[in-house]
C-alpha positions as CSV (number, residue, x, y, z in Angstrom):
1,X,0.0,0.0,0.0
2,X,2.9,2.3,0.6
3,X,4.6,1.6,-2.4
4,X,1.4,2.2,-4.6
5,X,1.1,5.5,-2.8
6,X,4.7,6.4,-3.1
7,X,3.7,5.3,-7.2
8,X,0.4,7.3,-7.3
9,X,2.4,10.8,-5.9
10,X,5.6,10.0,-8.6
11,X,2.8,10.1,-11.4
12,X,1.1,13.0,-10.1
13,X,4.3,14.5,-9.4
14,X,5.3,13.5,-12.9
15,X,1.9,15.3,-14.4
16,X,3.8,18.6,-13.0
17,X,6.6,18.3,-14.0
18,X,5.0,17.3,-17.5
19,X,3.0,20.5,-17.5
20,X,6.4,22.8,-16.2
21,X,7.7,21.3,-19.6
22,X,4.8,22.0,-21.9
23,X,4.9,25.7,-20.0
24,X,8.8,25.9,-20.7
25,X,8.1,24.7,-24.5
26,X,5.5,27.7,-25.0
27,X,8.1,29.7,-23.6
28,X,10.4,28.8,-26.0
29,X,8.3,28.9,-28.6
30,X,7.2,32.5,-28.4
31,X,10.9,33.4,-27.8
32,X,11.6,31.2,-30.7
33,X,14.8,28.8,-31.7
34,X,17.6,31.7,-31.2
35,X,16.0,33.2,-28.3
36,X,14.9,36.5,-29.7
37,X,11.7,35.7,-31.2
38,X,9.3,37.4,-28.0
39,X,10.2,40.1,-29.6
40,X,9.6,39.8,-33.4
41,X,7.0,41.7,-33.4
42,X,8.4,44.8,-31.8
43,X,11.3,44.4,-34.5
44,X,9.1,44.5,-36.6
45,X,7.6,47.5,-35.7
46,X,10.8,48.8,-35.5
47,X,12.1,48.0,-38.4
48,X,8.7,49.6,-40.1
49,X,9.4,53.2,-38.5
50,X,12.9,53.5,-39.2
51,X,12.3,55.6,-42.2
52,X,8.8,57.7,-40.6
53,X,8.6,60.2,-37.9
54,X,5.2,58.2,-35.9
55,X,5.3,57.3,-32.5
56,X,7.3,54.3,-31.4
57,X,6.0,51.0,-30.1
58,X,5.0,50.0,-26.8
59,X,8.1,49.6,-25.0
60,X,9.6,45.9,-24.9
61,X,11.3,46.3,-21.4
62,X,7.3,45.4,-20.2
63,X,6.7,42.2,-22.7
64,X,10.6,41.2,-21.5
65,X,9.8,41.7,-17.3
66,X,6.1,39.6,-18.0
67,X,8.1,37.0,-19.1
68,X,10.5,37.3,-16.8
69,X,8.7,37.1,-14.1
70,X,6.4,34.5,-15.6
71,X,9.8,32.5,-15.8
72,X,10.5,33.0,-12.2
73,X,7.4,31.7,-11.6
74,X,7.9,28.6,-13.1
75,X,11.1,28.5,-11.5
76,X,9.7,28.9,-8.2
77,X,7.0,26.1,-8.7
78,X,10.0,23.9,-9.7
79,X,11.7,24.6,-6.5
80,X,8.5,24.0,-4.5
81,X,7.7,21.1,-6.4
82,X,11.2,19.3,-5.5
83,X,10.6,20.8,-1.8
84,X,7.4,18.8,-2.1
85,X,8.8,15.6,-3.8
86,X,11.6,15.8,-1.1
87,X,9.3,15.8,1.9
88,X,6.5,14.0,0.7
89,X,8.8,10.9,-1.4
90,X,11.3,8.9,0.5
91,X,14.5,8.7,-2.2
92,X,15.5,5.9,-0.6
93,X,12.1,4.2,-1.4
94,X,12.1,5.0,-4.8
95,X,14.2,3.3,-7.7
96,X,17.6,4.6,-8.2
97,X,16.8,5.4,-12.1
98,X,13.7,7.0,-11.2
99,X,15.7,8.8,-8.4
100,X,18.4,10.0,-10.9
101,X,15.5,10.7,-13.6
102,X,13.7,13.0,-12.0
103,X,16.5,14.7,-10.0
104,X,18.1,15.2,-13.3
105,X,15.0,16.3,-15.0
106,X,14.9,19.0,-12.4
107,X,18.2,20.1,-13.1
108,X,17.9,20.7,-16.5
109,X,14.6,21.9,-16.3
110,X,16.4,25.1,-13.8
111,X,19.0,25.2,-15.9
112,X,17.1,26.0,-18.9
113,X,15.0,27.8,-17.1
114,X,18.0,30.2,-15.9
115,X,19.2,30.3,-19.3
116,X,16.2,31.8,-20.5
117,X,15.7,34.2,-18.1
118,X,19.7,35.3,-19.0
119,X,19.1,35.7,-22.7
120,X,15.8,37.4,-21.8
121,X,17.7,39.7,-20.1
122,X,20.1,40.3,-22.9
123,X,17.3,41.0,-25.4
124,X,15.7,43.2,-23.0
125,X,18.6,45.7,-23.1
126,X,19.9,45.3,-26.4
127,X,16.6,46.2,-27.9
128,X,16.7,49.1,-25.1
129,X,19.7,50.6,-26.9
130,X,17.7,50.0,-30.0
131,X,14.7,51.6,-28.9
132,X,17.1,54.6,-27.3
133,X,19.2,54.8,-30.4
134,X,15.7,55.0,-32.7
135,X,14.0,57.6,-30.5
136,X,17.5,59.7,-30.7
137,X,17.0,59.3,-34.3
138,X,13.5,59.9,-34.7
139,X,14.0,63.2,-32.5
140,X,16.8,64.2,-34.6
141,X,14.9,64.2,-37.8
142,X,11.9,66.1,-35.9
143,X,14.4,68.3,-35.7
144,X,15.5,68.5,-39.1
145,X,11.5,68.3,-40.6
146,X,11.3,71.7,-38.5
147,X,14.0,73.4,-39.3
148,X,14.0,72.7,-42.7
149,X,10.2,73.8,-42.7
150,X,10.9,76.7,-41.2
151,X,13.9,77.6,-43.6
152,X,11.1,76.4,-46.7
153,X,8.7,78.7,-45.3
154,X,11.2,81.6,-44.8
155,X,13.3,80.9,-47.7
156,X,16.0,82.8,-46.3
157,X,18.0,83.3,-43.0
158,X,17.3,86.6,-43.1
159,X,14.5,88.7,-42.1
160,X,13.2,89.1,-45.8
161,X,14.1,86.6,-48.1
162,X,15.9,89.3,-50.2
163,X,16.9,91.5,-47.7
164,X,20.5,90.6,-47.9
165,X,23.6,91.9,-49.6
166,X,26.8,89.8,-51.1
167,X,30.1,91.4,-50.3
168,X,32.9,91.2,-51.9
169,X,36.3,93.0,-50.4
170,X,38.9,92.2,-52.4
171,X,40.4,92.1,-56.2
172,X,40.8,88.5,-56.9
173,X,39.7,86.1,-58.6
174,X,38.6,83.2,-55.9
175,X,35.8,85.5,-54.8
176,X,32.4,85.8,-56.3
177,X,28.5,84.4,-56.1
178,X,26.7,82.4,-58.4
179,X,23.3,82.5,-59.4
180,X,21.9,78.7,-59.4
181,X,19.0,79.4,-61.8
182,X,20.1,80.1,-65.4
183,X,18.6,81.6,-68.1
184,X,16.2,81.0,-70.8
185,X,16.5,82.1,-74.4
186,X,15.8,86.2,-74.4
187,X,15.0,88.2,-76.8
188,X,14.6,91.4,-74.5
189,X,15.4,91.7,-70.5
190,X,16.2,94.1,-67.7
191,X,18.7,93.7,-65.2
192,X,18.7,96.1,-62.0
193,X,20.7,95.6,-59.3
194,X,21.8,98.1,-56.1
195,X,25.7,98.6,-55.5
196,X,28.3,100.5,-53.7
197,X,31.9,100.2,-54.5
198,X,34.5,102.6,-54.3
199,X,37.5,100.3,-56.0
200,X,39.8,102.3,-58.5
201,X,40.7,101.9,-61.4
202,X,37.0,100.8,-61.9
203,X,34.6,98.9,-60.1
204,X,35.3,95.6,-62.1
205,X,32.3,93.1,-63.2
206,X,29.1,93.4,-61.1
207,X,27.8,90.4,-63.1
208,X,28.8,88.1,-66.6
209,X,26.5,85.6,-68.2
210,X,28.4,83.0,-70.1
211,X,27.2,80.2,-72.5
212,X,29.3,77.2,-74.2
213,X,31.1,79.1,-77.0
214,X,30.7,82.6,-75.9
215,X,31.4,84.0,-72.6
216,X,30.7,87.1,-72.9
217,X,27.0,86.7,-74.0
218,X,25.8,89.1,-71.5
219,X,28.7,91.1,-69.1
220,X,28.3,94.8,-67.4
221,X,31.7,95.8,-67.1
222,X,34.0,99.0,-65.7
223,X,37.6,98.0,-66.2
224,X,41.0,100.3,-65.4
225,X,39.9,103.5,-67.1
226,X,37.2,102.8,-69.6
227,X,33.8,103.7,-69.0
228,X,31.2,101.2,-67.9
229,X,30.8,98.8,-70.2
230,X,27.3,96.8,-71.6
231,X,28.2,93.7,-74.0
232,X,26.0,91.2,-75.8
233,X,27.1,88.6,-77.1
234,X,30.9,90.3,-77.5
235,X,29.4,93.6,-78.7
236,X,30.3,96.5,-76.5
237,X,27.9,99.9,-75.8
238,X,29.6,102.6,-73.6
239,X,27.3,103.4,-70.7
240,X,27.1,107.0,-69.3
241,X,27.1,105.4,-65.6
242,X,29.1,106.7,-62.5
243,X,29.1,104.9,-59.6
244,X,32.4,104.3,-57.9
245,X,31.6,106.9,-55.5
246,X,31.2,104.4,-52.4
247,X,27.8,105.1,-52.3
248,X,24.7,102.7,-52.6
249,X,23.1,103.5,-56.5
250,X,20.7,101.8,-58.4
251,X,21.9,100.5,-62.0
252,X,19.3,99.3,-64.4
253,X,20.3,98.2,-68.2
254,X,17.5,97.5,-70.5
255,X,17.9,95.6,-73.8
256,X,15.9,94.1,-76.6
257,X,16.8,92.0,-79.7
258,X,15.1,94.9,-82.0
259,X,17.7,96.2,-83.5
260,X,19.8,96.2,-80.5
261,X,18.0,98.9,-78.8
262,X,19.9,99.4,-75.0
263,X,18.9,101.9,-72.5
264,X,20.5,102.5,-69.2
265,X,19.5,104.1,-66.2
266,X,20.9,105.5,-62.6
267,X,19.0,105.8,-59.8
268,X,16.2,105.8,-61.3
269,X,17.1,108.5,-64.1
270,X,17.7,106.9,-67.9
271,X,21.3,108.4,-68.6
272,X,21.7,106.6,-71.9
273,X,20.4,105.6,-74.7
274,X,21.1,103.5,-78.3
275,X,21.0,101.0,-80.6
276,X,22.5,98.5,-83.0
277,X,24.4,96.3,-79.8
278,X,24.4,92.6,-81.2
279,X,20.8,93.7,-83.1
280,X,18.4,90.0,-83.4
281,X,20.7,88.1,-81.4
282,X,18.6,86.1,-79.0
283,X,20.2,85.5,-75.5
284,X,21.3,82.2,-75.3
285,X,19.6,79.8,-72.6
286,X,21.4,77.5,-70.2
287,X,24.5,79.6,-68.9
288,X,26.3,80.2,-65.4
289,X,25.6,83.5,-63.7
290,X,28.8,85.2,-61.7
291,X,28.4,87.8,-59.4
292,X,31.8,89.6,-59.3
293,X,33.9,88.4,-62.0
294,X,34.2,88.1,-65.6
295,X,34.5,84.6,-67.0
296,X,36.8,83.6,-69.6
297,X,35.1,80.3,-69.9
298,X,31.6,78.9,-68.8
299,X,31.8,79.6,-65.2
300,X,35.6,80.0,-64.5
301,X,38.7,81.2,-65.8
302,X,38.5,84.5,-63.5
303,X,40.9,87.5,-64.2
304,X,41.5,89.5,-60.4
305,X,41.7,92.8,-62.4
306,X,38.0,92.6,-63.9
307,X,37.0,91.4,-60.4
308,X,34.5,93.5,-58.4
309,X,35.0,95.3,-55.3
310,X,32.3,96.1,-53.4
311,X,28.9,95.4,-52.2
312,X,25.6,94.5,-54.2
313,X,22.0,93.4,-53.8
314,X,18.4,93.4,-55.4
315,X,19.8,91.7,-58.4
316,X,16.6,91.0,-60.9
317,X,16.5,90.1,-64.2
318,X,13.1,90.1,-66.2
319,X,12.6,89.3,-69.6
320,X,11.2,92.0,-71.0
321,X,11.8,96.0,-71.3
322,X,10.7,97.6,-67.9
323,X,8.7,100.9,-67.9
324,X,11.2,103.4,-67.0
325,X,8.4,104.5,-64.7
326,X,8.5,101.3,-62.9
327,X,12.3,101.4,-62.9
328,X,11.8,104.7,-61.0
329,X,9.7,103.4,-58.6
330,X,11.7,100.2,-57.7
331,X,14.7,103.4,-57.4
332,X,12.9,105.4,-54.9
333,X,11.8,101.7,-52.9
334,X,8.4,102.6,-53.8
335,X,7.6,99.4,-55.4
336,X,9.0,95.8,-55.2
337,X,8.8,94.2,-58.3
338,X,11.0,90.6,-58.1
339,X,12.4,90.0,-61.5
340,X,10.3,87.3,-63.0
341,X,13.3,85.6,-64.7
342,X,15.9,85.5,-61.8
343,X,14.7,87.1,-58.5
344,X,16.7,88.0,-55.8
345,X,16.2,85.5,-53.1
346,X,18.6,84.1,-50.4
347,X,18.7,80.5,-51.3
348,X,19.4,81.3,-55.2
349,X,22.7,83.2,-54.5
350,X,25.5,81.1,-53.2
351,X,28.7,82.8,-52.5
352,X,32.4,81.3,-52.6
353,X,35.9,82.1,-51.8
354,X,35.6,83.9,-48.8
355,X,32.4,86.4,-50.4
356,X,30.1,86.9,-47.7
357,X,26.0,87.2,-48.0
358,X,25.0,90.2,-44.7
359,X,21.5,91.0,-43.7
360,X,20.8,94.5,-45.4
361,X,17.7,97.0,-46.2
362,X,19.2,99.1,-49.4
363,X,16.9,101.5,-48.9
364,X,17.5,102.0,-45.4
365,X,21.2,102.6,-46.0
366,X,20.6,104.7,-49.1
367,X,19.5,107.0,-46.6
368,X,22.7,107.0,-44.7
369,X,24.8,107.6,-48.1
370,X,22.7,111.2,-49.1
């Protein structure tokens, strides 16, 4: 009778331990064969926002600490349950392979269970670094989306998108700005643009437009002693301009394929007139804008004595002869009229070799020059 009793609570004790097992299994199977599976899902999800700016997933650290402590659990059951075998079995009663069996069942049933609970542990705080490392990242590009949002919605780091000047100190030829839009085919436009430059002799290039096989298509130009200097497409017109007084002045040249007809104007007032300069020529499209230097070749080849000294801004180029009412107004800074071919805006000028772009209100230090 004590021997079937002793059987009866080794198969009941055997149930447990059957059921610890099939509890262990499921464990393993949701962590899956390399131990990292309990969390496929959140890798997944995290894999899925790498590349958006949503929220992340719920944290793993809780799915990680439930199983954790689910695993303790079990291994606390397993301890009670060899407390109970201990106390309740007599050892010596039972078989020595049964003995060995179930003490080594035990064993590796706490071992494993210890083992999953350590690579538990390591999941949990590698995918913590991976969770950390994601939010830096994610908070980073937040950071980014705004800024550059606010810089799209600006469009400049200035005040006013075009309230800026380029400056350009010194005669050489490593300093200048580029315009980054080009131009299309022209068959009349006006440039305007403000300046102050005091250089002598002559104020150099304020701007040259260059195509492949002519690089002079369009260049305003005062070099050593001549006169300022208009040329299309290599023709030259003499322009009754004076500017290299230090002080801020408005230049505007006007120009149209019509028999060449050119007009140019200070400060409003038209100076100069005439005709026949490169007469139905169209402007060619596709070329490099400088600021500041004549170009020997498409965008390069610089000569420091053409260069320009100085300051500029408000550089606009339209495609079409202005009214030289309206170039009076934009003189006097009672209009702003953007030139609808290139205007002046911050994030189409870039500057180089040590040219600066300053915050500036031309009309506002026009004042300060009178």
């Amino acid at each position: 009778e004590s021997f079937l009793q002793q059987k009866e609570t080794i198969g009941s004790q055997r149930d447990a331990i059957r059921e610890l097992t099939g509890k262990l299994s499921r464990c393993e199977g949701a962590a899956g064969p390399d131990g990292k599976g309990a969390t496929a899902a959140w890798r997944k999800e995290l894999s899925k926002g790498k590349d958006t700016m949503g929220d992340l997933p719920r944290d793993p650290a809780q799915v990680i600490d439930q199983l954790s402590r689910t695993m303790q659990t079990l291994k606390d059951r397993l301890g009670g349950l060899e407390h109970q075998l201990r106390a309740n079995v007599s050892y010596a009663a039972l078989p020595p392979e049964l003995r060995e069996m179930l003490q080594r069942r035990l064993g590796d049933l706490e071992r494993q269970l210890l083992s999953k609970v350590a690579e538990l542990e390591d999941e949990k705080s590698l995918l913590h670094n991976e969770t950390s490392a994601h939010r830096q990242k994610t908070e980073t590009a937040k950071k980014n989306a705004s800024l550059e949002s606010l810089f799209n919605n600006s469009n400049s780091a200035f005040k006013s998108p075009d309230e800026f000047k380029v400056s350009l100190p010194l005669r050489t030829n490593y300093l200048y700005g580029k315009i980054k839009k080009t131009l299309p085919e022209l068959y009349a436009f006006t440039v305007c643009l403000w300046l102050r430059s005091s250089a002598s002799p002559g104020i150099g290039t304020p701007f040259s437009y260059a195509v492949p096989g002519q690089a002079n298509e369009i260049v305003l130009i005062e070099w050593g002693n001549n006169p300022i200097e208009l040329l299309i497409n290599d023709k030259v017109a003499q322009l009754p301009l004076f500017v290299s007084d230090g002080k801020w002045h408005h230049i505007c040249v006007t120009w149209t394929t019509r028999d060449g007809m050119w007009e140019a104007f200070q400060d409003g007032e038209k100076l100069g007139t005439g005709e026949n300069l490169a007469p139905w020529h169209p402007i060619k499209p596709g070329g490099v804008l400088i600021l500041g230097q004549e170009q020997d070749t498409v965008g390069g080849r610089f000569d420091a004595t053409q260069a320009f000294v100085g300051e500029m801004s408000q550089f606009n180029i339209w495609d079409r002869v202005l009214k030289a009412e309206d170039i009076m107004n934009i003189a006097n800074c009672s209009t702003n009229m953007p030139g609808n071919i290139i205007p002046w805006v911050d994030n189409n000028v870039d500057v180089f070799g040590g040219a600066t772009k300053w915050p500036v209100e031309t009309c506002e230090e026009r004042l300060l020059d009178l």
